[in-house]
DSSP file (Angstrom, degrees, kcal/mol; ACC not computed):
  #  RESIDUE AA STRUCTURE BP1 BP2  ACC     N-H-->O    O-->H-N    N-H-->O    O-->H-N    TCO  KAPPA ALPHA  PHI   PSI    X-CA   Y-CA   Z-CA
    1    1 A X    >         0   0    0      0, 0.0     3,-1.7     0, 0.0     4,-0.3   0.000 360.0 360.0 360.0 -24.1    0.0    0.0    0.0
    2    2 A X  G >   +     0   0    0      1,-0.3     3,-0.8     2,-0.2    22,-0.0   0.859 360.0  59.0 -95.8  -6.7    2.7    2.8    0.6
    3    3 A X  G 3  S+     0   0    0      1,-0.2    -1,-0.3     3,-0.0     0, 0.0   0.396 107.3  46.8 -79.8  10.3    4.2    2.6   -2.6
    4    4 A X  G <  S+     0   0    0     -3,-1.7     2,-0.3    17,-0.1    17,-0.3   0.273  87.4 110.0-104.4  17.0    0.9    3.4   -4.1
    5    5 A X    <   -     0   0    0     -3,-0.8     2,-0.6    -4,-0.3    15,-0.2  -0.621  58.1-152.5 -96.7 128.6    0.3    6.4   -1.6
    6    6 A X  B     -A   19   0A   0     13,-0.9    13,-3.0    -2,-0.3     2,-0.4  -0.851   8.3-155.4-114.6 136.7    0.6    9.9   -3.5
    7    7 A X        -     0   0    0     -2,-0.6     2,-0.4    11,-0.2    11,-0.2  -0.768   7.5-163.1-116.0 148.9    1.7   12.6   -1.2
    8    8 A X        -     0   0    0     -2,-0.4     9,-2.4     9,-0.3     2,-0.7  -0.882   6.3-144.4-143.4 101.2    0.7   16.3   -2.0
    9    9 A X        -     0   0    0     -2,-0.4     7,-0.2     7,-0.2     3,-0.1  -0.723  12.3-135.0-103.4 109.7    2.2   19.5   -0.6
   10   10 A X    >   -     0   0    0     -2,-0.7     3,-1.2     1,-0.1     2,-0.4   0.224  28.3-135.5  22.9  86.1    0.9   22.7    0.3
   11   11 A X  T 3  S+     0   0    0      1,-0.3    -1,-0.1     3,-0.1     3,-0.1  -0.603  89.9  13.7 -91.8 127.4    3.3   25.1   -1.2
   12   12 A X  T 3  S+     0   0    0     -2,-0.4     2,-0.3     1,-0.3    -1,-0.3   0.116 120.2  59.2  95.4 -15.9    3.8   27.7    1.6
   13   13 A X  S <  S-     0   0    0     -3,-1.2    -1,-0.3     2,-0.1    72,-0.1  -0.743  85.9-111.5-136.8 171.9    2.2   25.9    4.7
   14   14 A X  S    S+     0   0    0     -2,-0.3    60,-1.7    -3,-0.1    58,-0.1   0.409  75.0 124.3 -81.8  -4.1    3.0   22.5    6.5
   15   15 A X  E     - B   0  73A   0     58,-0.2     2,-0.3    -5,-0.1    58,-0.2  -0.327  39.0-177.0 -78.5 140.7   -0.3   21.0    5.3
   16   16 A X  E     - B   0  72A   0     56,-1.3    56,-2.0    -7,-0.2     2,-0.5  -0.955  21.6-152.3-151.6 154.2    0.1   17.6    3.3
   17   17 A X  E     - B   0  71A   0     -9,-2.4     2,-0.7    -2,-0.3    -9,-0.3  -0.860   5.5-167.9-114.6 101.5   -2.2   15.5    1.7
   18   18 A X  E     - B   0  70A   0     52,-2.3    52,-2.3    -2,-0.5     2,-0.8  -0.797  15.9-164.2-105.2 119.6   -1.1   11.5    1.4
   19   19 A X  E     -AB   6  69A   0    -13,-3.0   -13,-0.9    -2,-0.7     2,-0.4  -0.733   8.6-176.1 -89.9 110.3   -3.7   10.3   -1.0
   20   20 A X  E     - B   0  68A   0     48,-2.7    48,-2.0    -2,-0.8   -15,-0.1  -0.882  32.8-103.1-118.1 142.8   -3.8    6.3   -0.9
   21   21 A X  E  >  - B   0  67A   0     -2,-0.4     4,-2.9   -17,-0.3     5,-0.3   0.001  24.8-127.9 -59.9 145.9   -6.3    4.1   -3.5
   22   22 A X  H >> S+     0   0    0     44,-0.8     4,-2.7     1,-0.2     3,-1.2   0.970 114.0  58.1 -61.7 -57.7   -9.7    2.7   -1.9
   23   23 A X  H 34 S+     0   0    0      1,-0.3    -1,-0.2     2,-0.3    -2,-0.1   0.742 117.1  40.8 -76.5 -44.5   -8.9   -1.0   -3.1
   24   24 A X  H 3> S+     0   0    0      2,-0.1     4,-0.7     3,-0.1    -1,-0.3   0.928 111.0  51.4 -65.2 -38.7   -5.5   -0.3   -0.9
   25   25 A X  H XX S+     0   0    0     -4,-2.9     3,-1.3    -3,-1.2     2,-1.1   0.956 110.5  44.5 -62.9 -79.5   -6.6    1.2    1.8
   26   26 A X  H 3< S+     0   0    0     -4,-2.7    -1,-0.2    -5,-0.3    -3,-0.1   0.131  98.9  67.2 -82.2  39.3   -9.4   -1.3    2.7
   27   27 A X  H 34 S+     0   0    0     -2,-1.1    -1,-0.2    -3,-0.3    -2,-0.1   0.602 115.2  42.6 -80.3 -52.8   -7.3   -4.7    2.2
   28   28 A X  H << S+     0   0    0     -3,-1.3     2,-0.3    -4,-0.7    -2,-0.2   0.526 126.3  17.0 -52.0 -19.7   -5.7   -3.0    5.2
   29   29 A X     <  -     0   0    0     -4,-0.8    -1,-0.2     1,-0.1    -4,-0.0  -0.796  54.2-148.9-179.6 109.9   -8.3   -1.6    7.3
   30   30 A X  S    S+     0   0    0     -2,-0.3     2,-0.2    -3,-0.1    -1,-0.1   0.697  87.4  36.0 -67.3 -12.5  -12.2   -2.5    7.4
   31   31 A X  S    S-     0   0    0      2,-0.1     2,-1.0     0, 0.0     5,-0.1  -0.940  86.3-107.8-138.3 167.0  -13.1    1.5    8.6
   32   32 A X        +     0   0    0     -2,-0.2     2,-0.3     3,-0.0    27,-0.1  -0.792  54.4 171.0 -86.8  92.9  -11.8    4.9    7.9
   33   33 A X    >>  -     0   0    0     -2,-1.0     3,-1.4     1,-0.1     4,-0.8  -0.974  54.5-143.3-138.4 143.8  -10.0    5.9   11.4
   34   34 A X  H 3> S+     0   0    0      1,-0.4     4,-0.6    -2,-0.3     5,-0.1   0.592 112.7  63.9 -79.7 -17.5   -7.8    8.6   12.6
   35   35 A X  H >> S+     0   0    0      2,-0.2     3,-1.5     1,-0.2     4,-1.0   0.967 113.6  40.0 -81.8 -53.4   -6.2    5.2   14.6
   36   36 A X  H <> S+     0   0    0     -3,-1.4     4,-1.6     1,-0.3    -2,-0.3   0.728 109.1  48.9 -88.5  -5.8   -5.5    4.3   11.0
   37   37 A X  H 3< S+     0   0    0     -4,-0.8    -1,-0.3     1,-0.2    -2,-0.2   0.449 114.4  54.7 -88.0   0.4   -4.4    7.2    9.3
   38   38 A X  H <X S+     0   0    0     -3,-1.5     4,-1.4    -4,-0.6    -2,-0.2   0.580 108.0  42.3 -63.8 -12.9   -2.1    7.6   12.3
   39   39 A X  H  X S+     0   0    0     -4,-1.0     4,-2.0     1,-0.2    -2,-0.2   0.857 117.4  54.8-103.4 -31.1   -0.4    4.2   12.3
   40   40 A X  H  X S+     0   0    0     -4,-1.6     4,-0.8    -5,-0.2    -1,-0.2   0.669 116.1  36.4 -68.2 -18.8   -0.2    4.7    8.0
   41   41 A X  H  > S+     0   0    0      2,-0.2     4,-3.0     3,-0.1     5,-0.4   0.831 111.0  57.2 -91.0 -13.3    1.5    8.0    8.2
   42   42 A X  H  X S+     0   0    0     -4,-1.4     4,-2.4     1,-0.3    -2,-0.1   0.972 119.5  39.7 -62.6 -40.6    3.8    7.0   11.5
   43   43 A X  H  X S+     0   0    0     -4,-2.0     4,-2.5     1,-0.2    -1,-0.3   0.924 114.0  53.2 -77.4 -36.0    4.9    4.0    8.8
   44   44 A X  H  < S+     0   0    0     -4,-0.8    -1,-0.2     2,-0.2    -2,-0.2   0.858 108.0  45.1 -26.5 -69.6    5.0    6.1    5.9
   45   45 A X  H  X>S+     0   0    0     -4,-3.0     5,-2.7     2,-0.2     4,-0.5   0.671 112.3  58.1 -65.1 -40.8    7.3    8.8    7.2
   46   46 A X  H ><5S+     0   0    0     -4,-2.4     3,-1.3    -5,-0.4    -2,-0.2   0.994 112.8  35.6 -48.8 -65.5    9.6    5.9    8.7
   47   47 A X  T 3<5S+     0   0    0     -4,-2.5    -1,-0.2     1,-0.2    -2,-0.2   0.140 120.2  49.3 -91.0  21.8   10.2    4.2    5.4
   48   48 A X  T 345S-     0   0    0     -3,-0.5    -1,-0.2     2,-0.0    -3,-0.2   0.278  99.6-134.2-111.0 -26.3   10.3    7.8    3.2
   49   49 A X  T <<5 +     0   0    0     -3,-1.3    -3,-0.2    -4,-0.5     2,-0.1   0.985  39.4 176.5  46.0  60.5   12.8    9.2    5.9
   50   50 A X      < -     0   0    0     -5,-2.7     2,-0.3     2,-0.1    -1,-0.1  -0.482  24.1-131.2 -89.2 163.2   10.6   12.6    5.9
   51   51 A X        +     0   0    0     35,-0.2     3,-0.1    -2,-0.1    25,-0.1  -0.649  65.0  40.2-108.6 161.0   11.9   15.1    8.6
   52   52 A X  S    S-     0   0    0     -2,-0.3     2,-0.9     1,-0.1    24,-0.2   0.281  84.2 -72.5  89.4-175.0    9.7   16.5   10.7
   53   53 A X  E     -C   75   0A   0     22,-3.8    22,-2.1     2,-0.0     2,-0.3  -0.713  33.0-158.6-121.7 100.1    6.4   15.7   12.9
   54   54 A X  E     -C   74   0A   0     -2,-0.9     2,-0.4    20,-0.2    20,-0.3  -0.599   6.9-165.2-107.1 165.7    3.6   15.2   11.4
   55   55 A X  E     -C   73   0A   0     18,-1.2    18,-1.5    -2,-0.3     2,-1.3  -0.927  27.1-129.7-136.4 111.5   -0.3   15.6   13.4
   56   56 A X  E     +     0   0A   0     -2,-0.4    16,-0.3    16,-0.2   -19,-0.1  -0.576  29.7 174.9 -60.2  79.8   -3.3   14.0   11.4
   57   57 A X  E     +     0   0A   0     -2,-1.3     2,-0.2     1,-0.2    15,-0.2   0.875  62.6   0.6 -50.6 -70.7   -5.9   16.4   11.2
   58   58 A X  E     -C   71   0A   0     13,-0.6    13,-2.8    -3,-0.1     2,-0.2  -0.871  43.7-169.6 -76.0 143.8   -8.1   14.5    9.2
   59   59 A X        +     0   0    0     -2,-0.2     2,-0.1    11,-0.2    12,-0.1  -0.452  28.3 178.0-118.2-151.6   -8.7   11.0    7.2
   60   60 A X        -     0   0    0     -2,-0.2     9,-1.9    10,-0.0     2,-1.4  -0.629  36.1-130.2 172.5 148.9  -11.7   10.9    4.8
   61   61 A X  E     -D   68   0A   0      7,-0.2     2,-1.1    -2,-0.1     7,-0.2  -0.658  22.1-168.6 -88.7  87.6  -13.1    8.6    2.6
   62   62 A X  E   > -D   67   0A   0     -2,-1.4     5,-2.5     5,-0.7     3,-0.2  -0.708   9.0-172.3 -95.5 105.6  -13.7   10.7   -1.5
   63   63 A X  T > 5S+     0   0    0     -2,-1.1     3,-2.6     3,-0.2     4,-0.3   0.975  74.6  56.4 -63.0 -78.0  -15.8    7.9   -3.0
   64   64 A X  T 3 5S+     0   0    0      1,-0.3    -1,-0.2     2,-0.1    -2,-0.1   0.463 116.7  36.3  -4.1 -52.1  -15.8    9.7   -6.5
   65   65 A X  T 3 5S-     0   0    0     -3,-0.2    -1,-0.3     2,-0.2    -2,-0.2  -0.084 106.1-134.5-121.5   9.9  -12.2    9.6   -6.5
   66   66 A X  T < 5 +     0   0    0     -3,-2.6   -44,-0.8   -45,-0.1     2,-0.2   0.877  63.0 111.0  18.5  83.2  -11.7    6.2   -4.7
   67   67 A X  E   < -BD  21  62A   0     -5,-2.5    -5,-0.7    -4,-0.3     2,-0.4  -0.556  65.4-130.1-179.1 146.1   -9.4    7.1   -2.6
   68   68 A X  E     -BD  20  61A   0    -48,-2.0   -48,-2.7    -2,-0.2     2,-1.2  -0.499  27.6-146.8-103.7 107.6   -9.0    7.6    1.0
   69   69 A X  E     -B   19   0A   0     -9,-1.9   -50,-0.2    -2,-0.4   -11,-0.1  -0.528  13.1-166.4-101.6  85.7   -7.5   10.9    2.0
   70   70 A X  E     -B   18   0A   0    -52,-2.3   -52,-2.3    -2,-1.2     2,-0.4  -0.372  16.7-159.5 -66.8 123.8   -5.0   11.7    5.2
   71   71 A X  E     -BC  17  58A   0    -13,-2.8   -13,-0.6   -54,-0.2     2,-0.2  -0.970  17.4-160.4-111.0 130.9   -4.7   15.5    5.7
   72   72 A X  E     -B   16   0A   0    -56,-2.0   -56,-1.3    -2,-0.4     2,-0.4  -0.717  33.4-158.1 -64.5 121.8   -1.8   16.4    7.6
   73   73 A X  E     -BC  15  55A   0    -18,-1.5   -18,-1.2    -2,-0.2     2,-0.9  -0.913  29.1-162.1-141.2  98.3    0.0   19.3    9.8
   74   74 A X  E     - C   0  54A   0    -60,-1.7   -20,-0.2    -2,-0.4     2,-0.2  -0.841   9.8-137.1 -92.6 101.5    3.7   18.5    9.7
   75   75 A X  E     - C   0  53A   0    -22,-2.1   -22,-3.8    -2,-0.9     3,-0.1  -0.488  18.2-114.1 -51.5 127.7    5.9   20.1   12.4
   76   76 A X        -     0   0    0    -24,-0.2     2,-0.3    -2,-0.2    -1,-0.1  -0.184  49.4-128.5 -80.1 144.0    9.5   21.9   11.9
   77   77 A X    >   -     0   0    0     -3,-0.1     3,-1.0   -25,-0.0    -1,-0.1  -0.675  22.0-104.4 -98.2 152.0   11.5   19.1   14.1
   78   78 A X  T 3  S+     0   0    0     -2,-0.3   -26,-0.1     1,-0.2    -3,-0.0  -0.656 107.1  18.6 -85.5 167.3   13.7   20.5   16.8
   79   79 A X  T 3  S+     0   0    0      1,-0.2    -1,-0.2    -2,-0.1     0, 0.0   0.580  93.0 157.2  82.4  13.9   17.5   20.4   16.0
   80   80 A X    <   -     0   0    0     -3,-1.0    -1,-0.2     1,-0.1     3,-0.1  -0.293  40.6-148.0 -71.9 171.5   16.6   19.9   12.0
   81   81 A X  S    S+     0   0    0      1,-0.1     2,-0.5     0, 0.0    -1,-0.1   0.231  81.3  63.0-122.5  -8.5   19.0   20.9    9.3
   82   82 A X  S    S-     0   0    0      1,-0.2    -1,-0.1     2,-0.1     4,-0.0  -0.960  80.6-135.6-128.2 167.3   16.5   21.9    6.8
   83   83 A X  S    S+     0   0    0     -2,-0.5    -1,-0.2    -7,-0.1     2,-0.1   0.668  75.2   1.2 -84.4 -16.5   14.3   24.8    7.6
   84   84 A X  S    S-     0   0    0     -8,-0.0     2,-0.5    -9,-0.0    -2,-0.1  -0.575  92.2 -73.4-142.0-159.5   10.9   24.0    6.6
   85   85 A X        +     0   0    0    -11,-0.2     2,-0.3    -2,-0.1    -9,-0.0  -0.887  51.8 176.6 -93.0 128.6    8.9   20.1    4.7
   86   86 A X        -     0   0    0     -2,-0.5     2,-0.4   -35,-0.0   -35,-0.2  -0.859  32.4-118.1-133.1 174.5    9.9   19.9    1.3
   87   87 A X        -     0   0    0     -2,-0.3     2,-0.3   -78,-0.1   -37,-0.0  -0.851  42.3-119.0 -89.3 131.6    8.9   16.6   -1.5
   88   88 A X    >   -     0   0    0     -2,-0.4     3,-2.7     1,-0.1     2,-1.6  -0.850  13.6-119.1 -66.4 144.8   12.2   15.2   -2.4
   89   89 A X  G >  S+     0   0    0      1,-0.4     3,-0.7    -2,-0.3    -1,-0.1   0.192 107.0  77.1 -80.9  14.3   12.8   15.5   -6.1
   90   90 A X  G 3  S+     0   0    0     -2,-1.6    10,-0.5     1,-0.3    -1,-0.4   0.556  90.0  55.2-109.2  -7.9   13.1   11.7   -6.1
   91   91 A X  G <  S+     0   0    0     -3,-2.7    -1,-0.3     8,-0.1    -2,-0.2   0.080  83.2 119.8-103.9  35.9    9.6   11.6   -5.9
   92   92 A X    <   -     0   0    0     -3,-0.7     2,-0.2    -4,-0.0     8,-0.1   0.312  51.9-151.8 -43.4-168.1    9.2   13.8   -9.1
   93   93 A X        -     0   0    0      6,-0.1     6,-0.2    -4,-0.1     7,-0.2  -0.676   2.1-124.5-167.3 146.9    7.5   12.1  -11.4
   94   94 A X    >   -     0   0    0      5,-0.4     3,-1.0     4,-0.4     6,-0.0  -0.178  43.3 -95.7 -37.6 150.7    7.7   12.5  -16.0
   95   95 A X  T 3  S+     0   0    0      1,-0.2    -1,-0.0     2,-0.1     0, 0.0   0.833 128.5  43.8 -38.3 -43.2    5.0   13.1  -18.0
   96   96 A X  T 3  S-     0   0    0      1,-0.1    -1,-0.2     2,-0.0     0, 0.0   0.411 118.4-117.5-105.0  20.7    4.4    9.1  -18.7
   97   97 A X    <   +     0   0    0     -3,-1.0     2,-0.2     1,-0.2    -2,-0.1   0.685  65.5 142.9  34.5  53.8    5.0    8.8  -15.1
   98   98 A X        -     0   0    0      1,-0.1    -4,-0.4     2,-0.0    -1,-0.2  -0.384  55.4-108.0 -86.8 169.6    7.7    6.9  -14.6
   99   99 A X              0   0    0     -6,-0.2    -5,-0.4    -2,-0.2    -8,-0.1  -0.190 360.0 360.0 -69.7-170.9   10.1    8.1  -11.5
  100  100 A X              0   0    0    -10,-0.5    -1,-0.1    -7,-0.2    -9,-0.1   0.539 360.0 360.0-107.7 360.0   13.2    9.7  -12.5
């Protein structure tokens, strides 16, 4: 599931959005809960090596759009080297959306 998870940041604020597919999401986890959008970002963040601390605000469920949405508050970590959350460019992505 977390390599299909598309993470979306807020340009200017701390807010991020980790979008993950319904059909992933519920293989994992029979309801939509803040117990599980913690325990998906806590693993997330591990295995990405992201800086900083991030606070769930919100999970939701966007049926349209199948996909299950964690909204985010990611906190500057004390003793950090870089000043703010940035994406690292390795998750860029091409036009035919290959990695880079």
């Amino acid at each position: 599931m977390l390599e299909n998870i598309i993470e979306t940041d807020i340009f200017g604020s701390n807010i991020v959005y980790l979008n993950i597919p319904e059909e992933d999401y519920f293989l994992s986890y029979e309801d939509v809960t803040k117990e599980a959008a913690e325990e998906i970002t806590k693993t997330f963040f591990l295995m990405r090596g992201r800086e900083g601390i991030p606070e769930v605000k919100n999970i939701e469920f966007i049926e349209p759009l199948h996909s299950v949405r964690i909204t985010l508050d990611v906190k500057k970590q004390e003793g950090s080297y870089k000043t703010g959350y940035a994406v690292p460019t390795h998750l860029d992505i091409t036009k035919n959306n290959e990695p880079l």
